[in-house]
C-alpha beads as a LAMMPS data file, in Angstrom:
LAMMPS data file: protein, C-alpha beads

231 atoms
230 bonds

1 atom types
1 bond types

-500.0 500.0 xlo xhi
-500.0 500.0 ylo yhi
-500.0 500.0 zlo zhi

Masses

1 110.0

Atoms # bond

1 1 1 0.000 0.000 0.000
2 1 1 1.174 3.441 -0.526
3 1 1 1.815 5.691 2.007
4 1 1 -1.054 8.573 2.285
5 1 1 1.655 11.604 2.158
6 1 1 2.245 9.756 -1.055
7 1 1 -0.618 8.938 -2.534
8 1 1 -2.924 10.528 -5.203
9 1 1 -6.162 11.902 -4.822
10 1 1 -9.332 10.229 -7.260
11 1 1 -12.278 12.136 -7.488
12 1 1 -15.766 11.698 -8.665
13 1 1 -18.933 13.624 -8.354
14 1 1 -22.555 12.341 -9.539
15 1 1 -25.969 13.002 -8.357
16 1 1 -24.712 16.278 -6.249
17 1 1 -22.081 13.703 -4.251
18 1 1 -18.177 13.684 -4.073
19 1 1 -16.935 10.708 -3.697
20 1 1 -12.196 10.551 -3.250
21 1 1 -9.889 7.572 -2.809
22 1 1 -6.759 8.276 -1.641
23 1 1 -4.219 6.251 -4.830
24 1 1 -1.122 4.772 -5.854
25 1 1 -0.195 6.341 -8.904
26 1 1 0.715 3.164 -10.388
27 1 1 -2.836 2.164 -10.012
28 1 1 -4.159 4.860 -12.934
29 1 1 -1.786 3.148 -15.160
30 1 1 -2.839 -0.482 -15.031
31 1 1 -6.846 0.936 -14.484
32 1 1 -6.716 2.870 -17.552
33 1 1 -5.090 -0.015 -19.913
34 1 1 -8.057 -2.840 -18.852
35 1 1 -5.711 -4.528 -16.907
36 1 1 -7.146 -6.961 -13.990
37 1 1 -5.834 -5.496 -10.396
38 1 1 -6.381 -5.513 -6.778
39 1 1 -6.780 -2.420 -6.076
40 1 1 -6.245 -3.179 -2.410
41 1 1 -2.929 -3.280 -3.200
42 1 1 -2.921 0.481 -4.374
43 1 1 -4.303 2.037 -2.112
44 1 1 -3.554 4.432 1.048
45 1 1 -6.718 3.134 2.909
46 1 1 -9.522 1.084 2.545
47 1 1 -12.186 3.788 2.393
48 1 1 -14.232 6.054 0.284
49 1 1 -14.285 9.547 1.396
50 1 1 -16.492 12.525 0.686
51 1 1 -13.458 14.567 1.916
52 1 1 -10.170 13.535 2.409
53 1 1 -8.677 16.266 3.489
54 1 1 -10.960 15.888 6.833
55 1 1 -11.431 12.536 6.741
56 1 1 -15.153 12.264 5.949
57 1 1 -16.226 9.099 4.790
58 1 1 -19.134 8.759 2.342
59 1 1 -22.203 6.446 3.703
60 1 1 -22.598 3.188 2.174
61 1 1 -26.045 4.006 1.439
62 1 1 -24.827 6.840 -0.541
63 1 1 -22.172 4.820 -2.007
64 1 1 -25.347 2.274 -3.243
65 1 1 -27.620 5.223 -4.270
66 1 1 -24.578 6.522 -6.569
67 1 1 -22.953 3.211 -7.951
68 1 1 -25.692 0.724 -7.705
69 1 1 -23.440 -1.426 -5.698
70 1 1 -21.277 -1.478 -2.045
71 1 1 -18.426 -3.905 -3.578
72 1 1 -15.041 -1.684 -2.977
73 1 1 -13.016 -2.743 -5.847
74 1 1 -16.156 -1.998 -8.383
75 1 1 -16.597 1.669 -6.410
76 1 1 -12.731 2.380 -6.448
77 1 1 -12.331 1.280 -10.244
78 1 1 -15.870 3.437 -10.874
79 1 1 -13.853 6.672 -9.504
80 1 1 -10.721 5.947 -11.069
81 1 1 -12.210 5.611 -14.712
82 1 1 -15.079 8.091 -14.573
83 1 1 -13.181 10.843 -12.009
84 1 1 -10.094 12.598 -12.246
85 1 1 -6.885 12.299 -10.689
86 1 1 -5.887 15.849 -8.016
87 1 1 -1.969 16.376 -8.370
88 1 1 -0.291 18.392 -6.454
89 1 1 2.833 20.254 -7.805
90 1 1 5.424 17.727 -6.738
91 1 1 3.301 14.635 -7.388
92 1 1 3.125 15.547 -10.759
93 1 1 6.843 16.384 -11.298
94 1 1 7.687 13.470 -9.924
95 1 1 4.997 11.860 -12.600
96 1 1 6.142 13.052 -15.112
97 1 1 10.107 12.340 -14.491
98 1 1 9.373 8.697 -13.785
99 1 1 6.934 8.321 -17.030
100 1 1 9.778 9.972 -19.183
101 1 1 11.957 7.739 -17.921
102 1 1 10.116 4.763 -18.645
103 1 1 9.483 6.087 -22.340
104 1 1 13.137 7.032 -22.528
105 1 1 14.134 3.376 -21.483
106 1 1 11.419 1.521 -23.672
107 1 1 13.289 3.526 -27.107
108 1 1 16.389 2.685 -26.030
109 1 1 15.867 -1.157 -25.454
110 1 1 13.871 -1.539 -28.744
111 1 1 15.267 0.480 -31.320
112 1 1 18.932 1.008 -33.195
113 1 1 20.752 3.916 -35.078
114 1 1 19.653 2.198 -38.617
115 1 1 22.936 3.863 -40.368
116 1 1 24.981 2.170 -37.548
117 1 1 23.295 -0.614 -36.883
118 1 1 23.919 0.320 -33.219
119 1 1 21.669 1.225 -29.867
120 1 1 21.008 4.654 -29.395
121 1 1 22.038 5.619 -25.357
122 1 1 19.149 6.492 -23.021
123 1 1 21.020 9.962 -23.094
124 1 1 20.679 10.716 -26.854
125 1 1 17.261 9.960 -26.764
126 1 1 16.222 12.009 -23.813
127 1 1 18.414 15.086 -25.387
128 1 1 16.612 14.336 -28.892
129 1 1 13.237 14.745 -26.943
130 1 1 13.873 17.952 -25.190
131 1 1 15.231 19.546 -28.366
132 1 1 11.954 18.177 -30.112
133 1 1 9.864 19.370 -26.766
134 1 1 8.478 16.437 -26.674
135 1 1 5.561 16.272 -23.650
136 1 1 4.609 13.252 -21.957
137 1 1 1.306 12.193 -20.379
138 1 1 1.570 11.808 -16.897
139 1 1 -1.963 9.977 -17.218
140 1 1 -1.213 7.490 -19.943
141 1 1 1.133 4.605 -19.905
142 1 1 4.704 4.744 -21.558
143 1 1 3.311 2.303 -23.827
144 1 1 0.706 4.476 -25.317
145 1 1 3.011 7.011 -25.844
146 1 1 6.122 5.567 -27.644
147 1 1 4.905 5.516 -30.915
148 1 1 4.221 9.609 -30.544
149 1 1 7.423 10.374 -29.291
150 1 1 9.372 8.529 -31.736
151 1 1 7.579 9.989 -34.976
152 1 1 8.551 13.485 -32.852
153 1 1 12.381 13.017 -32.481
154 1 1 12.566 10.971 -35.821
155 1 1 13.274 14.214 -37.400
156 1 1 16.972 14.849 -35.131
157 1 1 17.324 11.388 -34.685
158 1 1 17.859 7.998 -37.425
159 1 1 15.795 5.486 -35.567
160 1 1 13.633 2.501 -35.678
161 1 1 12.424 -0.587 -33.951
162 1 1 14.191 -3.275 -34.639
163 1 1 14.923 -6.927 -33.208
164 1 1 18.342 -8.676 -34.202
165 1 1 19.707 -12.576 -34.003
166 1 1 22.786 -13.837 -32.126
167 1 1 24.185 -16.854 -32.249
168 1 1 25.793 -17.709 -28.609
169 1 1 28.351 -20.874 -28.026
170 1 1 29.629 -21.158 -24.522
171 1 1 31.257 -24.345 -22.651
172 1 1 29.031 -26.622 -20.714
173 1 1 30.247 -25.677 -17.755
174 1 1 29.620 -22.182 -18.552
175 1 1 25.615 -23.176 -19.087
176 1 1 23.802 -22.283 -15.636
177 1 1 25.763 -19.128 -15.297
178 1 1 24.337 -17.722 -18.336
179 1 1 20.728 -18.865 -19.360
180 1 1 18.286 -17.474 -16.743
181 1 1 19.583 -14.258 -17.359
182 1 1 20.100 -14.444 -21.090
183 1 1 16.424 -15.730 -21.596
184 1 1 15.328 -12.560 -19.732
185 1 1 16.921 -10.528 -22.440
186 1 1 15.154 -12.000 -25.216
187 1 1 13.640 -15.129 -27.076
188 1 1 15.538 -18.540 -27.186
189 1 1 14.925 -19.587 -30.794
190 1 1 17.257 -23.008 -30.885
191 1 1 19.315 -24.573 -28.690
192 1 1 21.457 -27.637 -28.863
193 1 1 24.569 -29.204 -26.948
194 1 1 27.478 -29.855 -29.380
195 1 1 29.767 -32.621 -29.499
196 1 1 32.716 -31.311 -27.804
197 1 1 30.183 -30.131 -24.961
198 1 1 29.554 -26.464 -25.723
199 1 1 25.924 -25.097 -25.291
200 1 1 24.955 -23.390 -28.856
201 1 1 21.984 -20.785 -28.620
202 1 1 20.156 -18.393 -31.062
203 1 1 18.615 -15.727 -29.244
204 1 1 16.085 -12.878 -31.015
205 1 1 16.834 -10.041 -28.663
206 1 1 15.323 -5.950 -28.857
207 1 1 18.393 -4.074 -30.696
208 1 1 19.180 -1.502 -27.885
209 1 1 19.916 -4.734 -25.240
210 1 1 22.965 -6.316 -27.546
211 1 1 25.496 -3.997 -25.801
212 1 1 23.781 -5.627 -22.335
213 1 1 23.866 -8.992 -23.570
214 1 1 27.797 -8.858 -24.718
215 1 1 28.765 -7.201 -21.409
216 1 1 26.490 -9.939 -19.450
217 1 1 27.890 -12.761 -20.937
218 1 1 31.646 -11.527 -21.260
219 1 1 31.423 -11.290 -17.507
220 1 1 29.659 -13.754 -16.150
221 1 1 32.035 -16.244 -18.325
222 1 1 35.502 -14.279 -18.266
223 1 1 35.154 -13.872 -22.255
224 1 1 34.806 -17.534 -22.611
225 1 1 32.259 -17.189 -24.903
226 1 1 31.556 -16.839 -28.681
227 1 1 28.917 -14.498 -29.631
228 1 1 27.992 -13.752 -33.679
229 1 1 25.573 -11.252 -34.954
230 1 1 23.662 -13.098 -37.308
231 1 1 22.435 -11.494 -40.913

Bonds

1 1 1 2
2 1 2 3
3 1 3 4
4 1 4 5
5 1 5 6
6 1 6 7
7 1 7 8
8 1 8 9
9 1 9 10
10 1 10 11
11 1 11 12
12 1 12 13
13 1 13 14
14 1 14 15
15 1 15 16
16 1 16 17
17 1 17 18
18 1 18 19
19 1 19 20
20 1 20 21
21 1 21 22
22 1 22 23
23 1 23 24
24 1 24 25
25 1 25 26
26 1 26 27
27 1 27 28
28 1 28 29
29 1 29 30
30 1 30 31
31 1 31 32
32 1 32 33
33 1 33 34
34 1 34 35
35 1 35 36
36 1 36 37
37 1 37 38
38 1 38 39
39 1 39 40
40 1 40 41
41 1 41 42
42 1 42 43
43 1 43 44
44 1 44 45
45 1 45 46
46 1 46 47
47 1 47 48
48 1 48 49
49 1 49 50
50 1 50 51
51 1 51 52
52 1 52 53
53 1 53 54
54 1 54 55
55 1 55 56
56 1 56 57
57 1 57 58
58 1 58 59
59 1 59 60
60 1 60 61
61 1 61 62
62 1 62 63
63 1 63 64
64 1 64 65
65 1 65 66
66 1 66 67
67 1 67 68
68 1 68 69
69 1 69 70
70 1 70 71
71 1 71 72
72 1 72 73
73 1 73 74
74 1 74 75
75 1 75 76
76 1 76 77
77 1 77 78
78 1 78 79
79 1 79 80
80 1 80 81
81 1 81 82
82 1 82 83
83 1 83 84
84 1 84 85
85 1 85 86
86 1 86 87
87 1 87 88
88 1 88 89
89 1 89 90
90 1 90 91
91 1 91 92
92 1 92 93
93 1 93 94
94 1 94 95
95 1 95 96
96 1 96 97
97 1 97 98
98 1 98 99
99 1 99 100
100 1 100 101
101 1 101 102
102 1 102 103
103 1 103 104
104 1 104 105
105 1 105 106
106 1 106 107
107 1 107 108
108 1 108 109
109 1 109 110
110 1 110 111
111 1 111 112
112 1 112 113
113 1 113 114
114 1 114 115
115 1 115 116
116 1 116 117
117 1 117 118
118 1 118 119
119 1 119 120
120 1 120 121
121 1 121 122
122 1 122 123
123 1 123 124
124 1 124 125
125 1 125 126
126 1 126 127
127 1 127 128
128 1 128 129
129 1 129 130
130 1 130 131
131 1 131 132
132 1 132 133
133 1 133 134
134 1 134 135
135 1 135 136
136 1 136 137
137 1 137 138
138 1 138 139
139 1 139 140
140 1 140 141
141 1 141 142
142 1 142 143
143 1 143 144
144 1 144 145
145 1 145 146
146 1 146 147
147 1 147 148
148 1 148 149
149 1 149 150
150 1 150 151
151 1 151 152
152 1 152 153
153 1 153 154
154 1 154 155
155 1 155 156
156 1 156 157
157 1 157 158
158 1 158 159
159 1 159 160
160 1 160 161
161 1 161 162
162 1 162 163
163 1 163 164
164 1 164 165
165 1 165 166
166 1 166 167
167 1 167 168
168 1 168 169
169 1 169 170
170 1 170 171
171 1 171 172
172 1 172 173
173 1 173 174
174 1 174 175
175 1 175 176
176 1 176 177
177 1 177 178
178 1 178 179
179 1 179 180
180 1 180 181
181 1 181 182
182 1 182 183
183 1 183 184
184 1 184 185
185 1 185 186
186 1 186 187
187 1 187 188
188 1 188 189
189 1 189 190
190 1 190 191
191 1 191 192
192 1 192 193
193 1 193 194
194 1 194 195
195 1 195 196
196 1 196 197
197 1 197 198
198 1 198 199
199 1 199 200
200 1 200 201
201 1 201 202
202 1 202 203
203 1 203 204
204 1 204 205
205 1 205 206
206 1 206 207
207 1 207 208
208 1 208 209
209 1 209 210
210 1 210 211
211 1 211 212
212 1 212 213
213 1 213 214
214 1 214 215
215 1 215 216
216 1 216 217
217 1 217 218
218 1 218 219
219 1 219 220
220 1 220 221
221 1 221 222
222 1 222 223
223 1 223 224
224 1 224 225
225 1 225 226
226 1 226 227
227 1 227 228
228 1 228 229
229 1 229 230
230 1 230 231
């Protein structure tokens, strides 16, 4: 749960009635995209105020009269979807930052410099957005937004999505160090054991995470590893 000096403010008013849950601001995010949530789990408190700022709950026959229904998680997603969302100053700053950042991050993991063939750093992109003033929604997910920004910053920047093929060959004993973390980096396409022992993968990984994957497996195995970009 989030802490109430933290959390968000939902409002909704119907039928001359306010009606405020106090919110993670996580919770607008997976509300707004249909996605199935406790909302328990997102909350400051387990009520439904008529003012929060005093602490006045709203009577469950009110709640009834209003929503047709006393079921929490129906009332709380009912506010969220049809209400708005009360910032203050800071909370939205701090919105916006961490929703930039996850735009900034979701670029840079999926796309490449197509003249290059290389990633484009987190630090490039966020420079190409603020010379294209790009603005991000605080209220939408990074998701939504990606496709926006990049058809803004295309214009300073040669970019596109793109996923590439690499063709990994490690010794056996080199296996269980790598392939938990490897398969979280991308999709294991085929994978066989060779004669002389070696574990042979081909992994389709986002284009901005090959950098990640060469320094991950060069570590974790010492260099003792063979890794081809595959055509």
């Amino acid at each position: 749960m989030v802490k109430v000096e933290d959390a968000l403010i939902a409002r909704y008013e119907s039928k001359g009635h306010r009606f405020e849950v106090l919110i993670d601001q996580k919770l607008v995010d997976l509300v707004k995209s249909g996605k199935s949530v406790n909302v328990s789990e997102y909350l400051a408190t387990d009520m439904v105020f008529k003012d929060s700022s005093k602490g006045d709950r709203a009577s469950e026959e009110v709640i009834k009269e209003v929503f047709g229904t006393e079921d929490f998680q129906t009332v709380v997603m009912e506010i969220i979807k049809k209400g708005q969302v009360q910032l203050t100053t800071e909370q939205r700053r701090k919105m916006l930052e961490e929703k930039r950042r996850q735009v900034v991050e979701i670029i840079a993991r999926e796309s490449m410099n197509p003249q290059s063939g290389t990633p484009h750093p987190p630090q490039r992109i966020e420079k190409a957005m603020e010379e294209a003033r790009v603005r991000v929604d605080p209220f939408k997910s990074a998701e939504e937004q990606v496709n926006d920004v990049l058809k803004a910053i295309r214009v300073l920047l040669p970019i596109r999505f793109e996923h590439v093929k690499m063709e990994i060959e490690v010794p056996g004993t080199e296996y269980g160090k790598i392939y938990a973390e490897m398969a979280k980096l991308g999709q294991i396409q085929k994978e066989d054991w060779k004669n002389n022992g070696n574990y042979n993968a081909i992994i389709e990984i986002p284009a901005g995470v090959q950098d990640q994957l060469y320094d991950f497996l060069n570590k974790r195995t010492k260099g003792n590893v063979n890794i081809k970009l595959i055509k």
